[in-house]
DRENMIKE-79666 format. One record per residue (C-alpha): residue number from 1; residue in three letters; x negated, z negated, y. Coordinates in steps of 0.25 Angstrom, whole numbers, plus 5000, padded with zeros to 4 digits. Example, Ala and Ser with C-alpha at 12.3 -4.5 7.8 and 13.67 -1.06 7.14 Angstrom:
# residues 2
<1, "ala", <4951, 4969, 4982>>
<2, "ser", <4945, 4971, 4996>>
This chain:
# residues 385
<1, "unk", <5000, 5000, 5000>>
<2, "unk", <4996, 5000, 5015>>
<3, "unk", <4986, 4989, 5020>>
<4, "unk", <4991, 4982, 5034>>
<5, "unk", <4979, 4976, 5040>>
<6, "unk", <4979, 4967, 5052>>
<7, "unk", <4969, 4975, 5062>>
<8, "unk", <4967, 4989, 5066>>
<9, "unk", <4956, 4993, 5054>>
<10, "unk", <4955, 5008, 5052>>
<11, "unk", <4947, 5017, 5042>>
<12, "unk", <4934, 5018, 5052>>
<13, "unk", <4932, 5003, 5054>>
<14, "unk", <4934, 5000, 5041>>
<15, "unk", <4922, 5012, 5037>>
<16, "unk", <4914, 5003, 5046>>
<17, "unk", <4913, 4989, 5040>>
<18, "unk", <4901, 4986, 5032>>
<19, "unk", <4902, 4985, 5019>>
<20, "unk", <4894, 4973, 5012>>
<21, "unk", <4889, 4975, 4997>>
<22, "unk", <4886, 4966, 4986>>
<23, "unk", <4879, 4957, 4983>>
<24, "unk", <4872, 4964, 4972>>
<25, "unk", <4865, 4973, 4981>>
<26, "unk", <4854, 4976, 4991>>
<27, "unk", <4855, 4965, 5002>>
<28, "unk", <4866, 4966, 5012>>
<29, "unk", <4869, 4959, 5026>>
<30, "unk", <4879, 4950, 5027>>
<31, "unk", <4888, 4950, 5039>>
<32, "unk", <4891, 4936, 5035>>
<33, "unk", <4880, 4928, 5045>>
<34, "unk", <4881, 4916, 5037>>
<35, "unk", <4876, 4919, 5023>>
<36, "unk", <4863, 4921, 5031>>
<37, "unk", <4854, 4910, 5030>>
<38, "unk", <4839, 4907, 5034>>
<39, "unk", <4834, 4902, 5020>>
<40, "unk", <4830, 4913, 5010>>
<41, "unk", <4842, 4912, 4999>>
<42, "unk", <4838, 4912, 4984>>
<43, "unk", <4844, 4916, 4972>>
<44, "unk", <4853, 4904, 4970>>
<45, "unk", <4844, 4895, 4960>>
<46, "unk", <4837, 4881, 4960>>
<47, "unk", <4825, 4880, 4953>>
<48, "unk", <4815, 4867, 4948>>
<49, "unk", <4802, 4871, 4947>>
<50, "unk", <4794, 4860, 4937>>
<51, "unk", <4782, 4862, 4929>>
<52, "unk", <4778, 4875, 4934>>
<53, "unk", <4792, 4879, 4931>>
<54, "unk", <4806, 4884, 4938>>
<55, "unk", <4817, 4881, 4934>>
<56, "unk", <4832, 4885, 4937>>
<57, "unk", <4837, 4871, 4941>>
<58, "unk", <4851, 4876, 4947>>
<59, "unk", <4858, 4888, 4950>>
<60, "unk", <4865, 4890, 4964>>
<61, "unk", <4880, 4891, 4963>>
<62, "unk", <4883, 4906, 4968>>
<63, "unk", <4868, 4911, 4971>>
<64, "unk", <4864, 4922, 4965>>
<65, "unk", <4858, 4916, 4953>>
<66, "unk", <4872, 4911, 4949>>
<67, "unk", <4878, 4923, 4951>>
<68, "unk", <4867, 4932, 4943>>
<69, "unk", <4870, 4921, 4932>>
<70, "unk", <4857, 4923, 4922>>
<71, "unk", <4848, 4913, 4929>>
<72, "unk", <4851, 4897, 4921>>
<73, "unk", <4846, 4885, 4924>>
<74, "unk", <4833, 4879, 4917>>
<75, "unk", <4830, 4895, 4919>>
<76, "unk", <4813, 4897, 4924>>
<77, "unk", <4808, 4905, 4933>>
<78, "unk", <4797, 4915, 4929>>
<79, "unk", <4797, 4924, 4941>>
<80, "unk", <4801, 4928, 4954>>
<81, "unk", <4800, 4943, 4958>>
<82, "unk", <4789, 4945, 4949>>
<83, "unk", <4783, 4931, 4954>>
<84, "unk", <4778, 4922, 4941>>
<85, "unk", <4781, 4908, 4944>>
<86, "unk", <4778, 4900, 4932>>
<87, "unk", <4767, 4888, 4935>>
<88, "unk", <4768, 4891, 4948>>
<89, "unk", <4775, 4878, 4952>>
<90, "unk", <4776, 4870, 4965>>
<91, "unk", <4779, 4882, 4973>>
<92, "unk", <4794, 4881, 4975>>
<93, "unk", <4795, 4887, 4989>>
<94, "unk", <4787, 4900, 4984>>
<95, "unk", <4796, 4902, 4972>>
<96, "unk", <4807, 4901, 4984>>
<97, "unk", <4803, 4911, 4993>>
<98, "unk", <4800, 4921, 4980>>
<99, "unk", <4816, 4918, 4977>>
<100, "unk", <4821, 4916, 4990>>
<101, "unk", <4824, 4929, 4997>>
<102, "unk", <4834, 4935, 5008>>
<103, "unk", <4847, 4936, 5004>>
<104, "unk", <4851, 4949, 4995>>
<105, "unk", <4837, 4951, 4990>>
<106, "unk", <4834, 4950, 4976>>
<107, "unk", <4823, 4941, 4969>>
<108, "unk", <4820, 4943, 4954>>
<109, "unk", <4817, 4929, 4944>>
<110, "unk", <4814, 4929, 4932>>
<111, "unk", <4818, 4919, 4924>>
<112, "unk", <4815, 4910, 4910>>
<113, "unk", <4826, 4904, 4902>>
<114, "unk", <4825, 4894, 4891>>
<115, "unk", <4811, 4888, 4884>>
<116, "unk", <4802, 4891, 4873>>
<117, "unk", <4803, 4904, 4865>>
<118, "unk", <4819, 4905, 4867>>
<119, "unk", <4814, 4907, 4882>>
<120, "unk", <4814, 4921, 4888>>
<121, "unk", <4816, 4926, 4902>>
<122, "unk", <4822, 4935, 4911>>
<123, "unk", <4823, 4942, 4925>>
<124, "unk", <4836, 4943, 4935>>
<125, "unk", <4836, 4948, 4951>>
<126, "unk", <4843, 4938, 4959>>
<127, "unk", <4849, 4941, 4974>>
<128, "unk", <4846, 4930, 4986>>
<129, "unk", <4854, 4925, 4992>>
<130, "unk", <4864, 4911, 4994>>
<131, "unk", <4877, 4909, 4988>>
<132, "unk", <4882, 4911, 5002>>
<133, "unk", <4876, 4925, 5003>>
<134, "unk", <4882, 4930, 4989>>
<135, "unk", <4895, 4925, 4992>>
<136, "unk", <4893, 4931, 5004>>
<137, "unk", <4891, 4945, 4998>>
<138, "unk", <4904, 4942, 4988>>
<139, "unk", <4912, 4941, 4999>>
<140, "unk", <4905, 4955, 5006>>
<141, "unk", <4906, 4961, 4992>>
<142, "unk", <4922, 4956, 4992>>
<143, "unk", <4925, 4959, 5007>>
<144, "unk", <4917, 4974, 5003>>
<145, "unk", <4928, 4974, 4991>>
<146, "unk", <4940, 4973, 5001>>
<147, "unk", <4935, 4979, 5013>>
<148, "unk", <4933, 4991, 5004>>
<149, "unk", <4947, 4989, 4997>>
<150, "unk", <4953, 4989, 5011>>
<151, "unk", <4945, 5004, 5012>>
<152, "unk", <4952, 5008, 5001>>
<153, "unk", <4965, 5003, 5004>>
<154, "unk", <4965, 5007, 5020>>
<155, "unk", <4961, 5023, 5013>>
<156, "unk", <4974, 5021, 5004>>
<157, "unk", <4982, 5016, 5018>>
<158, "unk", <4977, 5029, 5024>>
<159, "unk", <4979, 5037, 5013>>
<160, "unk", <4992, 5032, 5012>>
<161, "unk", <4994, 5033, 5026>>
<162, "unk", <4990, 5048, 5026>>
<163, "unk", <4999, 5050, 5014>>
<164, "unk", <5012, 5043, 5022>>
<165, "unk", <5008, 5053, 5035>>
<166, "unk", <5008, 5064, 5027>>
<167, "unk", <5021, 5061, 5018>>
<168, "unk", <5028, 5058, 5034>>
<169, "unk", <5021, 5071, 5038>>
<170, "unk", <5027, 5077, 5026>>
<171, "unk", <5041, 5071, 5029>>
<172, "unk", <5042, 5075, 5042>>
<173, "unk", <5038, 5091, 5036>>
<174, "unk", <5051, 5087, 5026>>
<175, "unk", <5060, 5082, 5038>>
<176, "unk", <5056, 5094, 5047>>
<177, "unk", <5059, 5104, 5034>>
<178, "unk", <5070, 5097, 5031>>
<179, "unk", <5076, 5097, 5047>>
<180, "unk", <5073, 5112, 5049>>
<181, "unk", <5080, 5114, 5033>>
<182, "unk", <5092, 5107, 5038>>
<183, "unk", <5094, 5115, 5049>>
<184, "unk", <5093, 5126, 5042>>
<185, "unk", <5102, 5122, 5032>>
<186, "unk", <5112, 5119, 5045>>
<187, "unk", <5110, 5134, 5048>>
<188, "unk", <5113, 5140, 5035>>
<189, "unk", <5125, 5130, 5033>>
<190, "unk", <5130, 5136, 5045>>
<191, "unk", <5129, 5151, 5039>>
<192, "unk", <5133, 5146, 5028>>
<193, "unk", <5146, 5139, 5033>>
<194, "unk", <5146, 5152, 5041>>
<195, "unk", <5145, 5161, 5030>>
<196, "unk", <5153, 5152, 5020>>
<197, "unk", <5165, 5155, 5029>>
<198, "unk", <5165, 5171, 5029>>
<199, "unk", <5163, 5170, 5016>>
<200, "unk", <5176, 5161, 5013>>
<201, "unk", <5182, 5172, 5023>>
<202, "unk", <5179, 5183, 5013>>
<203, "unk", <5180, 5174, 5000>>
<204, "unk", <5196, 5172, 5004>>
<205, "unk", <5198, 5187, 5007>>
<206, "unk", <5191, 5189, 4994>>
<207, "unk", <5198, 5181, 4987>>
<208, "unk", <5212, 5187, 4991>>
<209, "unk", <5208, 5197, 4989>>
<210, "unk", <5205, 5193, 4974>>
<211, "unk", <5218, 5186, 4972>>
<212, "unk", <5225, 5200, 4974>>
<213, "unk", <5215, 5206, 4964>>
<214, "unk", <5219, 5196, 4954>>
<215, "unk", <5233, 5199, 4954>>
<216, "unk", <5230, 5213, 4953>>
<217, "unk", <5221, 5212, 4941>>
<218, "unk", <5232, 5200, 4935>>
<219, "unk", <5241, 5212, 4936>>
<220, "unk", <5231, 5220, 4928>>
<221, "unk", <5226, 5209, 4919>>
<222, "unk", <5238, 5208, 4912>>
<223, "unk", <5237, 5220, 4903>>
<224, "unk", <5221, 5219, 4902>>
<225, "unk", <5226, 5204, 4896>>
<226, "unk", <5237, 5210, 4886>>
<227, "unk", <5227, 5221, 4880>>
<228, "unk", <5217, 5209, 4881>>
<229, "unk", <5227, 5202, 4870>>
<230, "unk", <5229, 5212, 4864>>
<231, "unk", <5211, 5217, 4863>>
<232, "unk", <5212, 5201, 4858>>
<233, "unk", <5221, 5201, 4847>>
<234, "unk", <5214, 5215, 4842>>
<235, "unk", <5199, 5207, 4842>>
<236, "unk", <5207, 5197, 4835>>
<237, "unk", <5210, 5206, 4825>>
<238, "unk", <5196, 5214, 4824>>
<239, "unk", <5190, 5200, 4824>>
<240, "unk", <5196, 5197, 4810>>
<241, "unk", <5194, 5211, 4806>>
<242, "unk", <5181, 5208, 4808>>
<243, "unk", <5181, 5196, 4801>>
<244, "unk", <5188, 5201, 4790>>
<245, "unk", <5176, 5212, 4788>>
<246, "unk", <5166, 5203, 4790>>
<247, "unk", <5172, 5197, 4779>>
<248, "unk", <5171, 5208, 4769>>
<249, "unk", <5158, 5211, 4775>>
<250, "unk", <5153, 5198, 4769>>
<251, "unk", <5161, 5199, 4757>>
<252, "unk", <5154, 5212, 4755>>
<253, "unk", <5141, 5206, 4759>>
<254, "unk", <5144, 5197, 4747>>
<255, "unk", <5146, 5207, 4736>>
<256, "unk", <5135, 5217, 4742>>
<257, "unk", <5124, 5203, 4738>>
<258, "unk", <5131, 5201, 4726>>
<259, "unk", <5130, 5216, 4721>>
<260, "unk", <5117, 5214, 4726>>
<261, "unk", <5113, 5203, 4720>>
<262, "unk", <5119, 5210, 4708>>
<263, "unk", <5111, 5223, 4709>>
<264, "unk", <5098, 5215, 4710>>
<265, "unk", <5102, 5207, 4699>>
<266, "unk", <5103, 5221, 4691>>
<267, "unk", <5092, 5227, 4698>>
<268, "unk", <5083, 5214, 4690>>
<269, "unk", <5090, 5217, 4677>>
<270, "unk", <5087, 5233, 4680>>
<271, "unk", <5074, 5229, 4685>>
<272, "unk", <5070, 5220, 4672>>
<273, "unk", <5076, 5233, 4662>>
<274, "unk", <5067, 5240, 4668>>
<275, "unk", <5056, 5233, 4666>>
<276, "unk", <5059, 5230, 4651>>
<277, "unk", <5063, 5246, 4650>>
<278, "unk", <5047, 5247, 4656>>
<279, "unk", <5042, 5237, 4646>>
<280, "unk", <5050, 5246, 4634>>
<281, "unk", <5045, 5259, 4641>>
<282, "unk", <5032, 5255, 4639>>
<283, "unk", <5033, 5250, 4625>>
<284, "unk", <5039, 5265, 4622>>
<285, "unk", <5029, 5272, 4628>>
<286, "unk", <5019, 5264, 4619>>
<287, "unk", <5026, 5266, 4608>>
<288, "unk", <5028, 5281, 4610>>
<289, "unk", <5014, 5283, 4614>>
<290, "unk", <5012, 5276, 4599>>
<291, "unk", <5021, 5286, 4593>>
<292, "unk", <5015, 5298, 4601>>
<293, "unk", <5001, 5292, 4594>>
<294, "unk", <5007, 5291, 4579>>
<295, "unk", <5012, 5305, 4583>>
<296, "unk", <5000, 5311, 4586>>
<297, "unk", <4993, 5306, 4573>>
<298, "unk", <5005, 5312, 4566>>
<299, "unk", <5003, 5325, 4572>>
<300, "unk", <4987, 5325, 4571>>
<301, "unk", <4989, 5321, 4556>>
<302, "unk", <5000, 5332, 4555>>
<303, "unk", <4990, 5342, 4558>>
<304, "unk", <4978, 5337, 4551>>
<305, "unk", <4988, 5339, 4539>>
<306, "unk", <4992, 5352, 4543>>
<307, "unk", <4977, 5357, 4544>>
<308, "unk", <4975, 5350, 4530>>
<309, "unk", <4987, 5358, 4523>>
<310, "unk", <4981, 5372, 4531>>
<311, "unk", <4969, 5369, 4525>>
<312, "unk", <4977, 5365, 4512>>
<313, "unk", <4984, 5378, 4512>>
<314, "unk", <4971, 5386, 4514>>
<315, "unk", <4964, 5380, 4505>>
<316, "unk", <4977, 5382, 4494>>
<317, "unk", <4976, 5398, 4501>>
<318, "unk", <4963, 5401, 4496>>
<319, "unk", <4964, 5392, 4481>>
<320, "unk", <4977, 5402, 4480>>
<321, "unk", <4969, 5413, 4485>>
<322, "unk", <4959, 5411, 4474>>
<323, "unk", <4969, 5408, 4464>>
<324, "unk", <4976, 5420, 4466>>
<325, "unk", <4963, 5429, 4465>>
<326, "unk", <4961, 5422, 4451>>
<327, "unk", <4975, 5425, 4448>>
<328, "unk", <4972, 5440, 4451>>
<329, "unk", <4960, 5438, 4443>>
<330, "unk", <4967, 5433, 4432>>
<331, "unk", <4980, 5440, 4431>>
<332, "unk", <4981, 5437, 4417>>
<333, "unk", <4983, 5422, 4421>>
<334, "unk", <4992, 5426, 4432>>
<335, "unk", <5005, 5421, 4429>>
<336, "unk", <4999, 5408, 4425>>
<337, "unk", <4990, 5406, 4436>>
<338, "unk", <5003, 5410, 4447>>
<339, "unk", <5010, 5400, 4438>>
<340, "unk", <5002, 5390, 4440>>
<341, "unk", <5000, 5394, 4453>>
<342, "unk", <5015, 5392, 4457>>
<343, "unk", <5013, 5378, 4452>>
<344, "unk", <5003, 5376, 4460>>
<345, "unk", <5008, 5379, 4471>>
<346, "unk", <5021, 5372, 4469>>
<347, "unk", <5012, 5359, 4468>>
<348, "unk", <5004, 5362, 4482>>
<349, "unk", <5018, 5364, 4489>>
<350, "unk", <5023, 5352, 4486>>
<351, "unk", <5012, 5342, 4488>>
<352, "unk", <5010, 5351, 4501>>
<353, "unk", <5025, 5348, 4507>>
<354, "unk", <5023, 5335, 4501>>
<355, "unk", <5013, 5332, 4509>>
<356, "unk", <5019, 5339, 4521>>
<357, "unk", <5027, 5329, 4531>>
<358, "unk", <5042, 5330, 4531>>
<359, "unk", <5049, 5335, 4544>>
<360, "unk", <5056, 5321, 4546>>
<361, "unk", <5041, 5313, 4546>>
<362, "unk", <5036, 5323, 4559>>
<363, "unk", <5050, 5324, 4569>>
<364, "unk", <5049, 5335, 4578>>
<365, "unk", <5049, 5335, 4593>>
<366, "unk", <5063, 5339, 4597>>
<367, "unk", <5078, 5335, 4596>>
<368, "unk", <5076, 5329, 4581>>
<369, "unk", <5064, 5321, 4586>>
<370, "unk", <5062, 5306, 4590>>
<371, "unk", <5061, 5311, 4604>>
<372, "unk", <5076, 5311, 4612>>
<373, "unk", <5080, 5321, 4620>>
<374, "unk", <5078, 5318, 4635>>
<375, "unk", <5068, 5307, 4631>>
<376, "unk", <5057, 5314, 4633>>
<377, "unk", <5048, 5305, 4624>>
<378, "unk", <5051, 5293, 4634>>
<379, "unk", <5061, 5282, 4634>>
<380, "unk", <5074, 5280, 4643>>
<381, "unk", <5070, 5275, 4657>>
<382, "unk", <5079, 5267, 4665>>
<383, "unk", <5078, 5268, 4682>>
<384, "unk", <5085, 5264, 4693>>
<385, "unk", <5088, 5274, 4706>>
């Protein structure tokens, strides 16, 4: 929120102050004269020094030993600054002046705690200065912390500020547009008004107008309505036609996927004849191929006999060839010889048509045979077209 401060402060005077810092710094000057002193101040520590040796004796409350918080009581002191200061004892006031310092500086001990071989040592960097002074430099340090607070919240007022001028600026922008838009609304209400009255001028002529054109097209309505009835009934009626068909449509629809299915179903049983016919097709071509084989040997045996009874007949030829020279050579045995002869030949005849095969073991090719007419040799075959 805004700030309201008693007295006329603005950004350039507050720009001005001096700013302190803290106390953990380089040394500052303090605009508070009475944390000045004449006395050099220390480090806030009160020592005994005995047997060559200096002891912590008591720690001041809110020097800067105190605040540090390493050093203890019963803690030695080795060195100052780099200064050995073991066995070196009755020189108190020196060991002062090494510690003492103006205010802000720094001074460096090092330190010894505990006895024996548990002992060990260590080193810290102490500030100068009085109680006074640090607290002194707390309440710069905390008067910085609000001055600069103040700062930020004095930049938020004025941002603010700025933002509030702006948003008035911005209304005043709103309340001009919005006066010279009303103004112009006035204007184009009076045209409108204006305008709005012609117009109810011309709408009422219009609209008499109108009322004598309904009664004339009520006039001529009426007919339009009846023929309207009547178009109503007639869709009525092609409506239900329509139904009607649609009707038979689908029962036909039915039949048509019964006969369908039923054609399919045959088309299977056609489909599964055919292969069997296929599978007996084959087996009758093997077996006709068999046959064609037997009748092959039959036919090469037929003629391997028939050039066996040529050679026969030759042969028999020229035995009766010779024969019949003897029996012209002998004409006295003639008649026994042709008798015998005769007898001869009677034997050869019928061992020979004996040996001949009979008509009914070699069926000729033709209508008698075991080929069909309009077979060709092949069996029925079965398609569908």
């Amino acid at each position: 929120g805004r700030i309201k401060m008693t007295g006329m402060m603005n950004r350039q005077s507050l720009q001005g102050m001096p700013l302190g810092s803290h106390y953990g710094h380089a040394p500052v000057r303090s605009a508070v004269s009475s944390m000045h002193s004449q006395q050099q101040p220390g480090v806030g520590l009160f020592f005994h020094e005995s047997a060559g040796k200096i002891k912590v004796k008591t720690i001041v409350s809110g020097g800067s030993a105190e605040r540090d918080g390493r050093i203890q009581v019963v803690d030695t002191l080795i060195a100052i600054d780099g200064v050995d200061v073991r066995g070196q004892g009755q020189v108190a006031p020196f060991f002062k002046n090494l510690i003492t310092g103006p205010e802000g500086s720094t001074v460096r001990l090092k330190m010894l705690r505990g006895e024996g071989p548990t002992a060990f040592g260590y080193e810290l960097e102490l500030f100068r200065g009085t109680p006074e002074y640090f607290s002194g430099l707390e309440q710069e340090r905390r008067n910085e912390e609000e001055l600069n607070e103040l700062k930020l919240q004095l930049k938020q007022a004025l941002a603010e500020e700025q933002q509030v001028a702006e948003e008035v600026d911005r209304i005043k922008r709103l309340l001009v547009a919005e006066r010279q838009e009303r103004e112009r609304r006035e204007k184009d209400q009076e045209q409108l008004e204006q305008t709005f009255e012609e117009d109810r001028t011309q709408l009422s002529d219009a609209l008499r107008k109108v009322e004598t054109v309904k009664k004339d097209i009520e006039s001529k309505l009426a007919p339009v309505q009846q023929r309207e009835a009547e178009f109503t009934e007639e869709l009525a009626r092609q409506t239900e036609k329509d139904r009607l068909r649609k009707e038979y449509i689908e029962e036909l629809q039915k039949r048509h996927e019964e006969r369908k299915l039923t054609l399919e179903q045959q088309l299977q049983i056609i489909r599964r004849q055919r292969a069997e016919e296929q599978v007996a097709r084959m087996e009758l071509q093997a077996q006709l191929m068999r046959a064609q084989a037997e009748l092959k040997s039959s036919l090469s045996l037929e003629k391997a006999k028939a050039e066996h009874d040529e050679k026969w007949k030759a042969r028999q030829n020229e035995e009766e060839r010779s024969l019949f020279k003897e029996l012209l050579e002998n004409s006295d045995s003639l008649a026994g010889y042709v008798h015998e002869m005769q007898s001869r030949m009677t034997g050869i005849n019928t061992s020979f048509f004996d040996a001949m095969p009979q008509p009914e073991q070699y069926p000729e090719h033709g209508m008698n045979g075991s080929q069909q007419p309009g077979t060709n040799g092949y069996p029925d075959q079965y398609f569908l077209a």
